[in-house]
C-alpha positions as CSV (number, residue, x, y, z in Angstrom):
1,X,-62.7,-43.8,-37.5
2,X,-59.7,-43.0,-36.0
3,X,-58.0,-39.3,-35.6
4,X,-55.3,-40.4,-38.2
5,X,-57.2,-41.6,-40.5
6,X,-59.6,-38.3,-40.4
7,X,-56.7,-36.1,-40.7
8,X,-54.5,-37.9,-42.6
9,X,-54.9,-35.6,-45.6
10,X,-52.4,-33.1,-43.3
11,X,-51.1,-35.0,-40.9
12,X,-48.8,-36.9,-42.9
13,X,-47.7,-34.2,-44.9
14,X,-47.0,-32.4,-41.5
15,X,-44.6,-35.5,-39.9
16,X,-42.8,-35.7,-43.3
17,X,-41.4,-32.0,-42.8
18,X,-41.1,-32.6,-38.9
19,X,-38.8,-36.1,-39.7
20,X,-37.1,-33.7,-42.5
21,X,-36.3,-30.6,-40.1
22,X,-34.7,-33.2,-37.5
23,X,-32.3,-34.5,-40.7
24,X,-31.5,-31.1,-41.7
25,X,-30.7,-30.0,-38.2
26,X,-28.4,-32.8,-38.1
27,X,-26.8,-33.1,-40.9
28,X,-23.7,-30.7,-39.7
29,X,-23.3,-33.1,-36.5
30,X,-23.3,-36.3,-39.5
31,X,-20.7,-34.1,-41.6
32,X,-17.1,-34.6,-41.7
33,X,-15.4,-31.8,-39.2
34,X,-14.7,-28.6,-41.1
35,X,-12.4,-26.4,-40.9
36,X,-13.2,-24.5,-38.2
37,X,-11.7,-20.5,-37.4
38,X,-9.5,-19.6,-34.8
39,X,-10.8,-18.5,-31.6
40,X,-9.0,-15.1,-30.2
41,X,-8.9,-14.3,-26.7
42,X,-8.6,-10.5,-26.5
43,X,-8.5,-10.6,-22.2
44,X,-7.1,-6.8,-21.4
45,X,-4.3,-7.9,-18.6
46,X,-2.7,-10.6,-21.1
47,X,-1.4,-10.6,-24.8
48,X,-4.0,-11.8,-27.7
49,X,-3.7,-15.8,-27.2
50,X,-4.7,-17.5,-29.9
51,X,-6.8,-20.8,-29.4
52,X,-7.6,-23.1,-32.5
53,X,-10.4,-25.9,-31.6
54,X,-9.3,-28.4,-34.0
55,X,-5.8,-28.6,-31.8
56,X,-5.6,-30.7,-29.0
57,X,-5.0,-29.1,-25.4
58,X,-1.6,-29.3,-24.1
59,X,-0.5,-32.3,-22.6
60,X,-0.1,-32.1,-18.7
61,X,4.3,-32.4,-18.0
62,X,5.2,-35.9,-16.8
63,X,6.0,-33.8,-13.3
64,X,2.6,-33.4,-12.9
65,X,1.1,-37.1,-13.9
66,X,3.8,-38.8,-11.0
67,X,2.3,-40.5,-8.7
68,X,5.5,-42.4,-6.4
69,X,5.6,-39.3,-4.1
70,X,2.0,-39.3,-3.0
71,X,2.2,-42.7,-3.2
72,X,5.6,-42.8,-0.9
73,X,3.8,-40.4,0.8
74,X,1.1,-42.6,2.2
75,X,3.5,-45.6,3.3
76,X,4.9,-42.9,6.1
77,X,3.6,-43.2,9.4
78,X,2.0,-40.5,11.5
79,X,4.1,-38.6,13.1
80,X,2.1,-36.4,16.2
81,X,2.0,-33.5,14.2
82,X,-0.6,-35.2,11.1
83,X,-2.5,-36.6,14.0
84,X,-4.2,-33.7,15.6
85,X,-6.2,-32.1,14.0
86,X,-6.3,-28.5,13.0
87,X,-6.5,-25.8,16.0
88,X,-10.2,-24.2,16.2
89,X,-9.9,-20.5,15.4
90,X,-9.5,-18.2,17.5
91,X,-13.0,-15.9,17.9
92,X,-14.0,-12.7,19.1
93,X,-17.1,-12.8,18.7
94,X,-17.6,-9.2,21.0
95,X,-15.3,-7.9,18.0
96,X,-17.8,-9.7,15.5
97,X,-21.2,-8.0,17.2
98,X,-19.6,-4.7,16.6
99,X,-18.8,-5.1,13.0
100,X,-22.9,-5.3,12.3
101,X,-23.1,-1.9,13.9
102,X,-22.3,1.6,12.4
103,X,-20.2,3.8,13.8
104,X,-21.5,6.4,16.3
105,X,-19.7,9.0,14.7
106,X,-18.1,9.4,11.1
107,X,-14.9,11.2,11.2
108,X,-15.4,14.8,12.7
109,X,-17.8,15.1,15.0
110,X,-20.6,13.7,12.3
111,X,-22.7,11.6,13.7
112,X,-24.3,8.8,11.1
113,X,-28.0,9.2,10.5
114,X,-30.0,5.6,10.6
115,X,-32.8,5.2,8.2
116,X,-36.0,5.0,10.0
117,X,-36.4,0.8,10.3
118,X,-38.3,-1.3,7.5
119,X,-42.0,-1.9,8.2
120,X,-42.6,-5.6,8.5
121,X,-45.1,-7.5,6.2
122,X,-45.9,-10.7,7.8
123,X,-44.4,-13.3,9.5
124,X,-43.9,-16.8,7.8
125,X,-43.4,-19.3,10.3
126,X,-42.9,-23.1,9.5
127,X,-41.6,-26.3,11.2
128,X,-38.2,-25.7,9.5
129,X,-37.9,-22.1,9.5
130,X,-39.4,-18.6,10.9
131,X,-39.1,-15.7,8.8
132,X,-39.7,-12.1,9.3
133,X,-40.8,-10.7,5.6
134,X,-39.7,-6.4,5.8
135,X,-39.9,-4.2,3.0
136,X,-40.4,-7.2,0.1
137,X,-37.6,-9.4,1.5
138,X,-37.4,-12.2,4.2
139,X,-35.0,-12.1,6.8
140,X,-33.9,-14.5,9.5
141,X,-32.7,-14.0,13.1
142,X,-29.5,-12.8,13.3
143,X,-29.7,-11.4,9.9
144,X,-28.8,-7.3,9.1
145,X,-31.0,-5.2,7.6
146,X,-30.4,-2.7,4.7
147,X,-30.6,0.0,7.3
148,X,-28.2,-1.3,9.4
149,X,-30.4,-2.9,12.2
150,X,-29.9,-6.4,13.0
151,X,-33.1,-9.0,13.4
152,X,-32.5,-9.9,17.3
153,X,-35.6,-11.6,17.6
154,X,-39.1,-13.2,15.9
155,X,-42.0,-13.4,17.9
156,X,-45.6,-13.9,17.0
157,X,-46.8,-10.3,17.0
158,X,-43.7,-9.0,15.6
159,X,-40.1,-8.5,15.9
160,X,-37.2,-6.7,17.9
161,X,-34.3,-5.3,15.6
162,X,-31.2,-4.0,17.5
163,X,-30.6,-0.4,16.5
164,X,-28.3,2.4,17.6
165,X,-30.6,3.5,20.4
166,X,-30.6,-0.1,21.6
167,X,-33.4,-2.7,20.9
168,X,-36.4,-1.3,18.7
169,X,-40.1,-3.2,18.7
170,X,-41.6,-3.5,15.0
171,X,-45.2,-4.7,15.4
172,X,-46.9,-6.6,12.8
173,X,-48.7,-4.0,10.0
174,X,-52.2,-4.8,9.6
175,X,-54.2,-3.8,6.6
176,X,-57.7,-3.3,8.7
177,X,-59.5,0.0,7.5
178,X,-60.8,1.9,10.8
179,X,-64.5,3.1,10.7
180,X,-65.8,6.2,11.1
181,X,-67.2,6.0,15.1
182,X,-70.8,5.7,13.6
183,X,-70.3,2.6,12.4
184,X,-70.3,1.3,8.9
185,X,-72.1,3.3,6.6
């Protein structure tokens, strides 16, 4: 005997409401469009607009739907100007080092106090990536810090972060417990 025909008693009654749920949820998809209300944008830099769903959207101008001059466009022949291509930017990148670090001093004669830097976690350290993982969050090389420092390097018993006193060692944190000097009790 056959778990349908066991249970058939309340299964069938079960799949009757199931198929009759699925009609009643569709039913306003089957039903002629209804009037629907307006729709009113109340965005704070504009004026109230009005949008009604059961109007169509505006119609592009015929300006915008020509296609001769792009088309007229691409007949012309390259002139020396549309042949090279754009000129590489410019970079500083002795400017760009210095935007990652704080100021030594912060208006009059203040100098900025750096947070003491994060404790690391553990390193992670795959084929396609190395990260360093610091206060809950995984950082890359290169990357800054919430503190300020900047990840200079990985290495596999810990990392150097470039500070304002120069380049800082984090060691790896380890979670052994250290014995008493008699030995485990």
């Amino acid at each position: 005997m056959s778990f349908a025909e066991r249970n058939k008693r309340w299964l069938l009654p079960c799949l009757g409401l199931l198929f009759a749920g699925v009609l009643w949820m569709n039913l306003p998809a089957l039903a002629p469009e209804a009037v629907k209300a307006p729709v009113v944008n109340l965005d704070s830099t504009k004026a109230p607009i009005v949008e009604r769903p059961d109007q169509a959207p505006e119609a592009p101008s015929p300006e915008d739907n020509d296609t001769l001059p792009l088309l007229l466009a691409g007949r012309l022949p390259l002139n020396e100007a549309t042949r090279r291509p754009p000129r590489a930017p410019e970079l500083h990148p002795d400017q760009w080092v210095r935007l990652c670090q704080a100021p030594r001093a912060l208006g009059a004669g203040v100098a900025k106090v750096w947070a003491p830097p994060p404790v690391l976690d553990f390193l992670l350290e795959t084929p396609s990536r190395r990260e360093a993982w610091m206060n809950g969050k995984p950082y890359r090389q290169g990357d800054t810090l919430e503190g300020g420092y900047v990840l200079k390097r990985i290495g596999p018993g810990g990392v150097v972060l470039s500070g304002p006193a120069g380049d800082l060692a984090v060691p790896l944190r380890t979670t052994l417990a250290k014995t008493p000097a008699g030995g485990p009790s």
